[in-house]
N, C-alpha and C positions, 0 to 999 in steps of 0.2 A: 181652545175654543172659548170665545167671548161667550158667557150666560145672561140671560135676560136682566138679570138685577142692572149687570156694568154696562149695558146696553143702551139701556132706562137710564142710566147714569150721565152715558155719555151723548145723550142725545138731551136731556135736560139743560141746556146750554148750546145757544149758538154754534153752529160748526163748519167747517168747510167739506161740503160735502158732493163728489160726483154718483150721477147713474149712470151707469151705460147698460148696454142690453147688446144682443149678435148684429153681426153684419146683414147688412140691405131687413133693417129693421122690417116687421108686418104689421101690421093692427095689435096683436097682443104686445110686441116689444115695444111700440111708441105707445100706445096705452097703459102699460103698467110703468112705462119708465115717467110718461110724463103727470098718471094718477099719483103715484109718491113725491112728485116735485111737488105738487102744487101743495098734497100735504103739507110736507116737510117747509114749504115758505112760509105757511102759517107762524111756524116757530122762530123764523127769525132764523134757520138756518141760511147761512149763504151757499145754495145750490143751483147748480148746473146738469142737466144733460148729454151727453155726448155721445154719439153713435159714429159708429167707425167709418159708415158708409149712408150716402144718401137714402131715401127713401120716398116712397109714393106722394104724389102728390095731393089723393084723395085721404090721405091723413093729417094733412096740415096744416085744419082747422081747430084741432083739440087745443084747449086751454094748456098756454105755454108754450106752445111749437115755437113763439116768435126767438126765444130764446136759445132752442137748442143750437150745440156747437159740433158741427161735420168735421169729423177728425180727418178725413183727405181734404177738405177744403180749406182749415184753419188746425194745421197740426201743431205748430207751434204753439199756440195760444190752449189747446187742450192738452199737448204735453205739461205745460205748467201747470194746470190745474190739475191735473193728475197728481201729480208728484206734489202737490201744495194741499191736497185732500186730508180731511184726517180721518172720513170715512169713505168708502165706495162703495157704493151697491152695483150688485152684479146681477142682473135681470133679466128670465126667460134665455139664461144659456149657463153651463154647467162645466164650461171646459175653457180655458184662455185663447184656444186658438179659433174661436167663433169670434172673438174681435179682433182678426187679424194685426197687424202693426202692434195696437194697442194693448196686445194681452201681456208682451214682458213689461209693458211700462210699467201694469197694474201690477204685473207681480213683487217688481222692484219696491212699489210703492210704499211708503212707514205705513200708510193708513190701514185701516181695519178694514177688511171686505167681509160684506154680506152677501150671500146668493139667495137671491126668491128664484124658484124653480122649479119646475116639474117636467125634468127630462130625465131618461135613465144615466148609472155611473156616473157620478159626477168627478170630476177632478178636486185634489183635496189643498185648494190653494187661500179657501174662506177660512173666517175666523167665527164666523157665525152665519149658519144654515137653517132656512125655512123652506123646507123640502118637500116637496110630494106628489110622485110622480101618478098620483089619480085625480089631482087638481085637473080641472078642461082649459086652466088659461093660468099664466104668469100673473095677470090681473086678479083672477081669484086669492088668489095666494097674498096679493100686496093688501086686499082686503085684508084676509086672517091676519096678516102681521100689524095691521093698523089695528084691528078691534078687538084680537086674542091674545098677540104677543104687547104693543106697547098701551091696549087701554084703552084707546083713543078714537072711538065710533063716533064721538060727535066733532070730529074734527074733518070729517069727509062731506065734504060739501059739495056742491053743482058742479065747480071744477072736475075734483078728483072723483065724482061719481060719474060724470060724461067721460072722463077719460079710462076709469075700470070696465063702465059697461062697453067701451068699445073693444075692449081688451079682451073682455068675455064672448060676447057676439062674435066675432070674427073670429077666434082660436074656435069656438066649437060650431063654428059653420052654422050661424044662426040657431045655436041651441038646438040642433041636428043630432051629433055624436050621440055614443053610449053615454059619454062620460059626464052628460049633462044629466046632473043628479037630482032630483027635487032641494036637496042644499043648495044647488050653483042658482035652484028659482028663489033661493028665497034670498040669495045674495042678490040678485037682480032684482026681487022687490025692495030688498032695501035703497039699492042704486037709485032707484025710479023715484021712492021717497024721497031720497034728499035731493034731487032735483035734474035726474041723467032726464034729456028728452029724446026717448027711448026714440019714435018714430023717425026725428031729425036725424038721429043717428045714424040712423039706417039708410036712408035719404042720401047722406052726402059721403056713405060709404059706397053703398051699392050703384047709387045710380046717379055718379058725375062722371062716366066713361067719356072721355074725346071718342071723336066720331073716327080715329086713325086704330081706335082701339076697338073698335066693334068691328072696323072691317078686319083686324087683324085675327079676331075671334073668328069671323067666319070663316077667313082661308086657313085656320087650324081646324076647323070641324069639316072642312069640304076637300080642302087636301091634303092634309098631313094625319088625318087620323084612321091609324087601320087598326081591323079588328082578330083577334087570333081566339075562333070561337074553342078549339081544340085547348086553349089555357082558359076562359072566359076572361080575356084583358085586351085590355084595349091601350093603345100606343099613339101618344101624338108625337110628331116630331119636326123640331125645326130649324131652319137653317138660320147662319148668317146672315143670309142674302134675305132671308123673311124679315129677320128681325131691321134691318136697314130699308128695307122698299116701303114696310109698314110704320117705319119709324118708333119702334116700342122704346118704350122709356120705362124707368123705374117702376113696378107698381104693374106694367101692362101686362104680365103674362103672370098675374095674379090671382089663381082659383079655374084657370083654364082648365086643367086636369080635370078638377069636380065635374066638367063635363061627361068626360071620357067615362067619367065612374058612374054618370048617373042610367046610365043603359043599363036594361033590367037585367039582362045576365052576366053581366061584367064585376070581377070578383077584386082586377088589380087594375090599377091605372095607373100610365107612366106618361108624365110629360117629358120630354127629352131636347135638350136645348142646346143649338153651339154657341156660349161664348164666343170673345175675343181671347182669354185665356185658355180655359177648359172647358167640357160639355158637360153643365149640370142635368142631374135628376133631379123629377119630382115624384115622389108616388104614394099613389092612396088607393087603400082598400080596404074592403066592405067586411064584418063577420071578424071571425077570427084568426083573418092572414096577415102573415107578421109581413108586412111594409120593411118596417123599420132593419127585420134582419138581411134582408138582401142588402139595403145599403151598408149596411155595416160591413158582412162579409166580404163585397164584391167591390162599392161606388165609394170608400170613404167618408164614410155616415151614417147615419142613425138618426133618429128618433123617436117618434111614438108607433106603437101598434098601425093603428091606422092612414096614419100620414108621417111619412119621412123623405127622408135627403141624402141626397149623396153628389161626388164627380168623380170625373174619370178625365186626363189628360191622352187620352187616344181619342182618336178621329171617331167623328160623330158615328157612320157607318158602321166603323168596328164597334162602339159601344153599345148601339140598336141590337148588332149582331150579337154580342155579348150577354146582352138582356134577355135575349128569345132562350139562347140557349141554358139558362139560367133558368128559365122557366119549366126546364122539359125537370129537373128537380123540385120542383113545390109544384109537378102537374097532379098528385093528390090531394090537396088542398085547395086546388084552386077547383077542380072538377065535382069535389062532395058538393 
């Protein structure tokens, strides 16, 4: 493992350097990925972003977006720079096969990988790790590694402060979670000082929905969402045919779930979705029920306590049906 001295070293000079972060990026992975760019160009590095897969369009206002490179769109042209890296930051995911395609590139790659993270187990393929899985956002973390690990707090500026506080805001549900610390306020004060405009942020995340996206919202709350008061969870689910009538795009079935959770006795919430490939999960929940272990055991996935992921390659129906019966084991948990 790289130590901070050769770190410090090798970043004191010009470098060729990519970030990438997980597939169908969110708010925290295009905020943390593109708050360290903007840093890191201060220096005179020659950096790049690159995300494996598209992303929302209500994100692609942050300083830098114009820049990044859509490894299914232009794979050739970020293969190379992959492989021509001499460093690579690895952001807001913890395992190579969250960049799909791109994660044996990375691994082939000569360069140095860093992971900013705060997800559980991580995969041991970095060379230097800034980890912490009670951080509420990848953004927090890219903070600490700016003004703890390389020194560097006055080098975050308006840029890289709009793009961490967006990073933070959105990972912890508007400063919602448990995991929003009186620390993560005072990282957010600091953001606000150098010049994040806290309110605009908010503005052009929350509320630039196309009008195809609100009606989509409501036929998931009027017809796909049932309630299973016997688990206290609640279940949206939706078809192909939804996603194509309503035309969802990138980005659109984005925090849907939080609905489902926000019903005063509901403990789990499952958004359930057919792809074109597979049927992803979304799930969050309230208190102390592990989210994150059902995906792991059951959906191929994981991640935090309160909100995780998973899929499943069986038919939408059998994995609804899969999920209930799943339930009838965590029905002590979910009924305390």
């Amino acid at each position: 493992m790289l130590d901070i001295t050769l770190l410090n070293n090798l970043l004191a000079q010009p470098k060729k350097i990519v970030i990438t972060t997980h597939h169908k990026p969110d708010g925290d992975a295009m905020g943390s990925s593109l708050g360290l760019y903007n840093y890191l160009i201060q220096q005179g590095h020659h950096t790049k972003v690159i995300t494996p897969t598209d992303y929302p369009d209500f994100l692609s206002w942050m300083p830098g977006d114009q820049e990044v490179v859509i490894f299914t769109e232009q794979t050739s042209v970020a293969s190379i720079l992959i492989a021509e890296a001499d460093l690579i930051f690895c952001l807001d995911f913890n395992n190579l096969s969250r960049i799909n395609e791109m994660g044996e590139l990375v691994r082939a790659a000569n360069a140095y990988k860093i992971m900013i993270d705060h997800h559980l187990e991580p995969e041991d393929f970095d060379d230097f790790r800034h980890w912490d899985i009670n951080a509420c956002a990848a953004a927090q973390l890219v903070y600490t590694f700016i003004v703890d690990v390389l020194n560097n707090k006055k080098l975050i500026n308006k840029d890289v402060a709009t793009c961490l506080y967006t990073g933070i805001m959105t990972d912890s549900a508007s400063f919602r979670l448990p995991n929003t610390t009186s620390n993560v306020h005072r990282v957010i004060a600091d953001l606000i000082d150098a010049g994040a405009p806290n309110s605009r942020i908010h503005e052009l995340v929350y509320s630039s929905a196309s009008e195809n996206r609100l009606r989509f919202l409501g036929h998931c709350l009027t017809n796909c969402l049932e309630i299973l008061p016997e688990f206290n969870t609640a279940i949206i689910t939706v078809t192909k045919h939804d996603l194509q009538k309503y035309d969802v795009n990138t980005g659109d079935t984005e925090g849907i779930v939080n609905y489902a959770l926000s019903i005063a006795s509901i403990r789990l919430a499952a958004f359930i979705v057919e792809r074109s490939d597979k049927v992803k999960l979304s799930l969050r929940s309230k208190g102390d029920f592990p989210a994150n272990e059902i995906c792991k055991l059951y959906f191929s996935g994981g991640g935090h306590r309160n909100a995780a992921g998973g899929q499943s390659s069986a038919g939408l129906q059998e994995v609804v049906n899969q999920f209930k019966l799943i339930l009838t084991e965590y029905k002590k948990l979910l009924i305390q």
